[in-house]
GULOBA-199370 format. One record per residue: residue number from 1; x, y negated, z of N, C-alpha, C in turn. Coordinates in nm, 2 decimals, always signed. Each point is the difference from the previous one (the first is absolute). Layout:
N
seq | neast | nnorth | nup | caeast | canorth | caup | ceast | cnorth | cup
NUM | X | Y | Z | X | Y | Z | X | Y | Z
...
***
This chain:
105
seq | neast | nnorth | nup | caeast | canorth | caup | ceast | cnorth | cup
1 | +0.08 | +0.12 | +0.00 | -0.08 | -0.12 | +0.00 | +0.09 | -0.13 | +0.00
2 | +0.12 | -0.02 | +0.06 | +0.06 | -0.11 | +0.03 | +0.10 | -0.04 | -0.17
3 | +0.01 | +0.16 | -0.06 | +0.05 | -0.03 | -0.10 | -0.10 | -0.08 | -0.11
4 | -0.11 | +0.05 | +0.01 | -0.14 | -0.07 | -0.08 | +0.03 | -0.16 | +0.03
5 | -0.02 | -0.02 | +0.11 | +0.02 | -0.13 | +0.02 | +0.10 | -0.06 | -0.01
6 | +0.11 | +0.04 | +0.04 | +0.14 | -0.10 | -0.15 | -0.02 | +0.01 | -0.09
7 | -0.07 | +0.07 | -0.06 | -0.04 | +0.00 | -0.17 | -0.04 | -0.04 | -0.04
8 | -0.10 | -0.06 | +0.05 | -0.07 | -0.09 | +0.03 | +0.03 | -0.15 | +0.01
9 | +0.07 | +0.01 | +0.10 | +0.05 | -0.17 | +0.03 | +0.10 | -0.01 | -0.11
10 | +0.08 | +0.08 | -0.04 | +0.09 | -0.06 | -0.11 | -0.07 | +0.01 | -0.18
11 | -0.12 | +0.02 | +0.03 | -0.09 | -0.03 | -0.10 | +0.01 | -0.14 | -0.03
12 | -0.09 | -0.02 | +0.14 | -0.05 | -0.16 | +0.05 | +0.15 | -0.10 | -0.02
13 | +0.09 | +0.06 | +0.02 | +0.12 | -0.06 | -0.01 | +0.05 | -0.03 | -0.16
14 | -0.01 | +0.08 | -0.10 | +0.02 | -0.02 | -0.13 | -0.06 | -0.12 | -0.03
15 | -0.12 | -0.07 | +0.04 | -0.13 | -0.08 | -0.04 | +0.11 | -0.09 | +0.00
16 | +0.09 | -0.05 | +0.07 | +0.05 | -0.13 | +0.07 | +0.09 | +0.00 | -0.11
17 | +0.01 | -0.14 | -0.03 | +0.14 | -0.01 | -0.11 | +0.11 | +0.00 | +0.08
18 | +0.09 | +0.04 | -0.07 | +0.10 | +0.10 | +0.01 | +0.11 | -0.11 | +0.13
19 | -0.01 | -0.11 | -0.01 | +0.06 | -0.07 | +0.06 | -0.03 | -0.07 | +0.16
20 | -0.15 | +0.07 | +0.04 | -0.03 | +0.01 | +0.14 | -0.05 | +0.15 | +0.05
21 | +0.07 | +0.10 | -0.07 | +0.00 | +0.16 | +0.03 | +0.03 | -0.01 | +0.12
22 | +0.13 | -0.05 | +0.04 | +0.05 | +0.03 | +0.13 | -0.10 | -0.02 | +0.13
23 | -0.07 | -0.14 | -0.04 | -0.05 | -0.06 | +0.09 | -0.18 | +0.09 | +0.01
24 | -0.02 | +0.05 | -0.09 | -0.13 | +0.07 | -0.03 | +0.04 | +0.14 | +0.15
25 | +0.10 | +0.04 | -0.09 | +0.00 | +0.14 | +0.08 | +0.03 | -0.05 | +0.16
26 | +0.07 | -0.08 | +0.02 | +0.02 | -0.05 | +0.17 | -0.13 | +0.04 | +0.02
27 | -0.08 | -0.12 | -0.06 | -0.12 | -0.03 | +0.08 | -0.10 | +0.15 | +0.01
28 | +0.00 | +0.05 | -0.14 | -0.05 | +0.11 | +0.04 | +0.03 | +0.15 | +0.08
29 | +0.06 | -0.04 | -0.02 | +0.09 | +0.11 | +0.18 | -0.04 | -0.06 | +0.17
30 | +0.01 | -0.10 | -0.06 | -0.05 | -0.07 | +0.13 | -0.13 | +0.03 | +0.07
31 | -0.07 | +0.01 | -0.14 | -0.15 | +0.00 | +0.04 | -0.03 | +0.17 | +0.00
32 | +0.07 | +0.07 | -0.06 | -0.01 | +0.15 | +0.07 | +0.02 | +0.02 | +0.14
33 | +0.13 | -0.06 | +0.05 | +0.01 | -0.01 | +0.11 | -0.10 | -0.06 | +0.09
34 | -0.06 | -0.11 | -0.02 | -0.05 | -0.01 | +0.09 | -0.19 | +0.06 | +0.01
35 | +0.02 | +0.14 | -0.08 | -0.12 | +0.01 | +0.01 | -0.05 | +0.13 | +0.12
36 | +0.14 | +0.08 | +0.04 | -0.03 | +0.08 | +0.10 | -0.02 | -0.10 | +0.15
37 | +0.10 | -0.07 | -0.01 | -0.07 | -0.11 | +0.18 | -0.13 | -0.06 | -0.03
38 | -0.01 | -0.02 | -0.15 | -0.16 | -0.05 | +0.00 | -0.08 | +0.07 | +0.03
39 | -0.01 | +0.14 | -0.06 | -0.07 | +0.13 | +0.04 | +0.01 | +0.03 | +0.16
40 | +0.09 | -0.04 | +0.07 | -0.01 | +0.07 | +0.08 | -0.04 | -0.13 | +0.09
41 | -0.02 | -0.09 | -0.01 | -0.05 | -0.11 | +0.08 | -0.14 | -0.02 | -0.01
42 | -0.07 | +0.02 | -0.14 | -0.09 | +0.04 | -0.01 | -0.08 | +0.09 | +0.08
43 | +0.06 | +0.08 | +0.07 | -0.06 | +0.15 | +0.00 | -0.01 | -0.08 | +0.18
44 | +0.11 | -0.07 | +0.07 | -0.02 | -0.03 | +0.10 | -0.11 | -0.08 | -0.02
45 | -0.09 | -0.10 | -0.05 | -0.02 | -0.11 | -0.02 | -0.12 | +0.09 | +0.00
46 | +0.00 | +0.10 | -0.09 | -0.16 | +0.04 | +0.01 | -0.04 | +0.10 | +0.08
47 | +0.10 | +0.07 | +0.10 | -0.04 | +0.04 | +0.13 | -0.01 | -0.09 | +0.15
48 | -0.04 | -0.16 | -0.08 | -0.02 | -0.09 | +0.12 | +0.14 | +0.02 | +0.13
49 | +0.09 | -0.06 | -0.12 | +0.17 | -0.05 | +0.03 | -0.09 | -0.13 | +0.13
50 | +0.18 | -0.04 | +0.04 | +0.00 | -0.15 | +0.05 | -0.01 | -0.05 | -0.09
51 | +0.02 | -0.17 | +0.09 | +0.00 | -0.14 | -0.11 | +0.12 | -0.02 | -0.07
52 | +0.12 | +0.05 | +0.06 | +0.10 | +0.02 | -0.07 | +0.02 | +0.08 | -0.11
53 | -0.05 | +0.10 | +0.00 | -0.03 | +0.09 | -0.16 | -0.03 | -0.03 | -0.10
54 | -0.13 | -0.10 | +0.08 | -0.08 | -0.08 | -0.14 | +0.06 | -0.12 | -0.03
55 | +0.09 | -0.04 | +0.06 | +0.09 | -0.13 | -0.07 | +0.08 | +0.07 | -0.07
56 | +0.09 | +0.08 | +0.04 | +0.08 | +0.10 | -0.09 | -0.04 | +0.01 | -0.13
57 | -0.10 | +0.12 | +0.00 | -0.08 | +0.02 | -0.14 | -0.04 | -0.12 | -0.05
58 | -0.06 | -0.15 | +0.04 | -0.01 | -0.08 | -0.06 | +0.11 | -0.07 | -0.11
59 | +0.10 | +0.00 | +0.12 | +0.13 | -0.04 | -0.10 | +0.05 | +0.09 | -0.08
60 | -0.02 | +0.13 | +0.01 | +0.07 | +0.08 | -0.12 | -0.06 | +0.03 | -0.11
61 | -0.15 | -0.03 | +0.00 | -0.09 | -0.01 | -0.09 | +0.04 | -0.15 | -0.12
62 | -0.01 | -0.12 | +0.12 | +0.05 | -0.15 | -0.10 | +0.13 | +0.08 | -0.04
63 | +0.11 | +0.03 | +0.04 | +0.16 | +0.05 | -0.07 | -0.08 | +0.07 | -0.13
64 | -0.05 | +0.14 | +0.04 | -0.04 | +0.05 | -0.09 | -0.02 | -0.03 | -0.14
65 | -0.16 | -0.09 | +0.00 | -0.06 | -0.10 | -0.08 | +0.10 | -0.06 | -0.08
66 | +0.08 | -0.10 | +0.08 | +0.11 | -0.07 | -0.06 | +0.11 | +0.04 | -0.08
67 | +0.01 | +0.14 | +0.07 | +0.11 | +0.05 | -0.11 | -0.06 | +0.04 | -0.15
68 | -0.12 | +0.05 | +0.05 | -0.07 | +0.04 | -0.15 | -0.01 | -0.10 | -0.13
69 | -0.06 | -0.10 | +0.07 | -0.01 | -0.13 | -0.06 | +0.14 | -0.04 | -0.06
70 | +0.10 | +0.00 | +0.09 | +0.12 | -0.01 | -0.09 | +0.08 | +0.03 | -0.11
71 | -0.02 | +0.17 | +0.00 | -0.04 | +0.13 | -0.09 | -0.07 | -0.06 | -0.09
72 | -0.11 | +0.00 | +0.01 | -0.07 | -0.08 | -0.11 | -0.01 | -0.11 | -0.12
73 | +0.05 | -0.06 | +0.09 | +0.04 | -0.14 | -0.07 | +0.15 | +0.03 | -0.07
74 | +0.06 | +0.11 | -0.01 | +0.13 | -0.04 | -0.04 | -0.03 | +0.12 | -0.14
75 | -0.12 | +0.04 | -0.03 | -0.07 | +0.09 | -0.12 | -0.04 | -0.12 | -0.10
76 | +0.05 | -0.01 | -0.11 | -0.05 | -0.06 | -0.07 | -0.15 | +0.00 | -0.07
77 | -0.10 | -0.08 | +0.02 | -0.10 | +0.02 | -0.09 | -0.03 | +0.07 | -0.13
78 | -0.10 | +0.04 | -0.01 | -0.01 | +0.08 | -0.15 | -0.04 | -0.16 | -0.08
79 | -0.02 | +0.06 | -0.13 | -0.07 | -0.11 | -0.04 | -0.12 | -0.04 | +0.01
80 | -0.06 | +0.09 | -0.02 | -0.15 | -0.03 | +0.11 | -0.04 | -0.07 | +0.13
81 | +0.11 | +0.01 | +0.10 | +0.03 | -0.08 | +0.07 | +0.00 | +0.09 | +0.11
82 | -0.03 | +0.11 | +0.00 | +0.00 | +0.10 | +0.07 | +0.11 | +0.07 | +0.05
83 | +0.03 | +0.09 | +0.09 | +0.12 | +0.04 | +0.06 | -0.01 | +0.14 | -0.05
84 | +0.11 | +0.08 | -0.04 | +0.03 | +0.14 | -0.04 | -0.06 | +0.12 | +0.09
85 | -0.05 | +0.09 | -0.09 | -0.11 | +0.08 | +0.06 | +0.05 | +0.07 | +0.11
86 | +0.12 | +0.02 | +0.01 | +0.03 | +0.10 | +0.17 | -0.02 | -0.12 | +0.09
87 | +0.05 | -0.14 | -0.04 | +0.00 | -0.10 | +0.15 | -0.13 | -0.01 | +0.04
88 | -0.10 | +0.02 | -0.12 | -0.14 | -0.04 | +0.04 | -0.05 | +0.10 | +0.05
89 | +0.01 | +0.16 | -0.01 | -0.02 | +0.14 | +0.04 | +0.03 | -0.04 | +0.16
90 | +0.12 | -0.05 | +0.01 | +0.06 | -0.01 | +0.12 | -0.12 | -0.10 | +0.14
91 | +0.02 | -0.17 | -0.12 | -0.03 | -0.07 | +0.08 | -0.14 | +0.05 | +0.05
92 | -0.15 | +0.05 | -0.08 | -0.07 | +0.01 | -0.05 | -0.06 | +0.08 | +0.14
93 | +0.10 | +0.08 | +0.11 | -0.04 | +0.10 | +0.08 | +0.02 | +0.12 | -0.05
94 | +0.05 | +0.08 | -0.12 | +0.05 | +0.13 | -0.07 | +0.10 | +0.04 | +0.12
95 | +0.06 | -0.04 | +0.11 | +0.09 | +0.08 | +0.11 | -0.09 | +0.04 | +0.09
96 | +0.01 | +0.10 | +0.03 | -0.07 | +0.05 | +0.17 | +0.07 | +0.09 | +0.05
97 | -0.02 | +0.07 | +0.15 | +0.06 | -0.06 | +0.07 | +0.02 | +0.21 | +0.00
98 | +0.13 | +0.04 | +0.03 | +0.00 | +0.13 | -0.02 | -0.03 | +0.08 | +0.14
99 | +0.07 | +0.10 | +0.07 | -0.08 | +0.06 | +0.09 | +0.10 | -0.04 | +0.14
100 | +0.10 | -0.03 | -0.09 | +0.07 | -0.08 | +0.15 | +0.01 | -0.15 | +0.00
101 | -0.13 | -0.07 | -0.05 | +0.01 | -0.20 | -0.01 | +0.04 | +0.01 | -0.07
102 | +0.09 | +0.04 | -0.07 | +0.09 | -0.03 | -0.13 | -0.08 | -0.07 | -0.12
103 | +0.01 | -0.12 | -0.07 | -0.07 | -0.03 | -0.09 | +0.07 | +0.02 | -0.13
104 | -0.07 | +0.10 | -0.05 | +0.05 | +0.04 | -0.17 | -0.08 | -0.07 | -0.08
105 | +0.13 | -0.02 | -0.11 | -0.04 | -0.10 | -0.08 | -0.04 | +0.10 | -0.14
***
């Protein structure tokens, strides 16, 4: 499964002209990474965590978001104006979440 998902992300990584690859794939490693603490903050959050949990997951969710959005933005438009069909598969909710929080993309 984890191999599916680099396969994945360096899909999403081709999309980027060639000249912010580097900066694509940081970001998107980053946001792998942060999807097991997400998952698992989650999981506290919805067995009625403290208030500290839920600031937690609050802020790793805005990181999250943010990185995606960064990801995003560094895809060039189609001409349509539209973004390439894996980013949109992606942005769209096409990941869920596998049997250990893991979100596959």
């Amino acid at each position: 499964m984890r191999k599916q998902v680099k396969r994945d992300l360096l899909e999403l990584v081709q999309l980027v002209p060639r000249e912010k690859q580097d900066a694509a794939a940081m970001l998107l490693n980053e946001i792998v990474f942060l999807q097991k603490p997400l998952a698992d903050v989650k999981r506290q959050v919805e067995s009625g965590a403290d208030t500290a949990s839920i600031k937690n997951y609050d802020t790793l969710c805005k990181r999250y978001s943010a990185l995606i959005k960064q990801a995003m933005d560094l895809i060039p438009k189609t001409a349509t104006g539209e973004t390439p069909d894996a980013l949109s598969a992606f942005n769209k909710g096409a990941s869920v979440y596998d049997d250990r929080g893991l979100i596959v993309i």
